[in-house]
C-alpha positions, 0 to 999 in steps of 0.5 A: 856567453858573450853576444859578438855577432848578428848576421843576415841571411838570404834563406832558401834552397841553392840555386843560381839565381840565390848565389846572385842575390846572395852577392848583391845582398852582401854589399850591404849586409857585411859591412851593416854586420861589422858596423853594428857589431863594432858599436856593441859593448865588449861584453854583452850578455844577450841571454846566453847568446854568442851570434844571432842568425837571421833568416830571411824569407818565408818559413814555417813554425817558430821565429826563433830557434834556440841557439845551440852549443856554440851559443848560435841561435835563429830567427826567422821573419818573413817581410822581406821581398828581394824585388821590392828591397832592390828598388830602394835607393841605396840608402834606403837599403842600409836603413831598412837592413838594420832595421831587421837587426834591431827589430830582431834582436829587441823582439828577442829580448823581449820574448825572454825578457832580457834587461833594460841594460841589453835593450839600450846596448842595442839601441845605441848601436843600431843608433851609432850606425846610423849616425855614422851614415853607415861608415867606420873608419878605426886604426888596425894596430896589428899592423901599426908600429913605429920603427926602432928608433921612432923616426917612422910610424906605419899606420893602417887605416880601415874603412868600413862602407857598402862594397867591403872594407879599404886598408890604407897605410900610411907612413909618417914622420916623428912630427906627424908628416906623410912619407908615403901613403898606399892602399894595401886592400881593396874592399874585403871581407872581415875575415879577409882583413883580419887573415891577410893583416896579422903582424907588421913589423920594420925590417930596415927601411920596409914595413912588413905585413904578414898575414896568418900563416906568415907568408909576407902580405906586403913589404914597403919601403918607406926610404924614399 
């Protein structure tokens, strides 16, 4: 099974006051999760685990749950404060989050023994991220293609940062020359991204988004 994903979470009983942390922590942690993920190697084997979960606040029993058929497992740890990680700067927030990842995941590797092959993948991830000062930028080729006659290009360009995921897309000439330029989403989910910019293609003059039930997500016209 291959390891695609890892996912903090803010554990405990419902409540109003954990839907608030919740969207306050996911500034943060969404945007850690796909940065990390994106630096993993395609096919990583991280003993049979597909996404890791991990818990945070106190608990009872053992850290780690295996995972289950899904390939889903748990670890849990206890040295997180919510009051105490609000007070860090903004920076701080991000380097301390990944370190809950990485340490995580290496303390799994290391209680199962996994191969000096996964423990460096890590590593250069976690490496990877913090290095970028925990941005991404990449083109979604879903929603990139030149017209017919290849006068024109409609590029969509992600970034990936704290607060969510930006969609830029850009049209440009044969010569590489800007015709138009125009944000399409504004800091979204992954899982939004990757629903609402399912197919592109030209229709005319327009380049026409689509998103995963086919409804148009966006038409524009780059004639001018």
């Amino acid at each position: 099974m291959i390891f695609r994903d890892v996912q903090l979470l803010n554990y405990g009983k419902h409540s109003d006051e954990r839907l608030e942390q919740n969207r306050y922590l996911m500034f943060y942690w969404e945007n850690l999760r796909d940065i990390f993920c994106i630096n993993l190697p395609n096919k990583l084997d991280l003993i049979g685990i597909s996404k890791l979960n991990i818990q945070l606040r106190n608990f009872d029993g053992n850290e780690y749950q295996s995972p289950s058929l899904d390939g889903i497992a748990t670890f849990r740890r206890n040295d997180f404060d919510f009051d105490e990680f609000c007070e860090l700067p903004d920076h701080e927030k991000s380097v301390k989050s990944l370190y809950y990842i990485e340490d995580s995941l290496l303390t799994v590797c290391k209680k199962f023994k996994a191969p000096e092959e996964t423990i460096s993948a890590i590593r250069s991830a976690a490496e990877a991220v913090i290095s970028s000062n925990f941005e991404h930028y990449r083109i979604h080729k879903k929603t990139t293609k030149w017209n017919k006659n290849r006068s024109l290009r409609a590029v969509t360009h992600l970034h990936h940062k704290n607060g969510g995921i930006d969609a830029n897309l850009v049209v440009t000439d044969k010569l590489g020359n800007i015709k138009l330029k125009t944000k399409i989403l504004n800091n979204q989910r992954w899982e939004v991204v990757w629903s609402d910019l399912w197919k592109g293609y030209w229709k005319d003059s327009s380049f026409v988004i689509e998103d995963r039930v086919g409804k148009t997500f966006s038409s524009i016209d780059a004639s001018a």
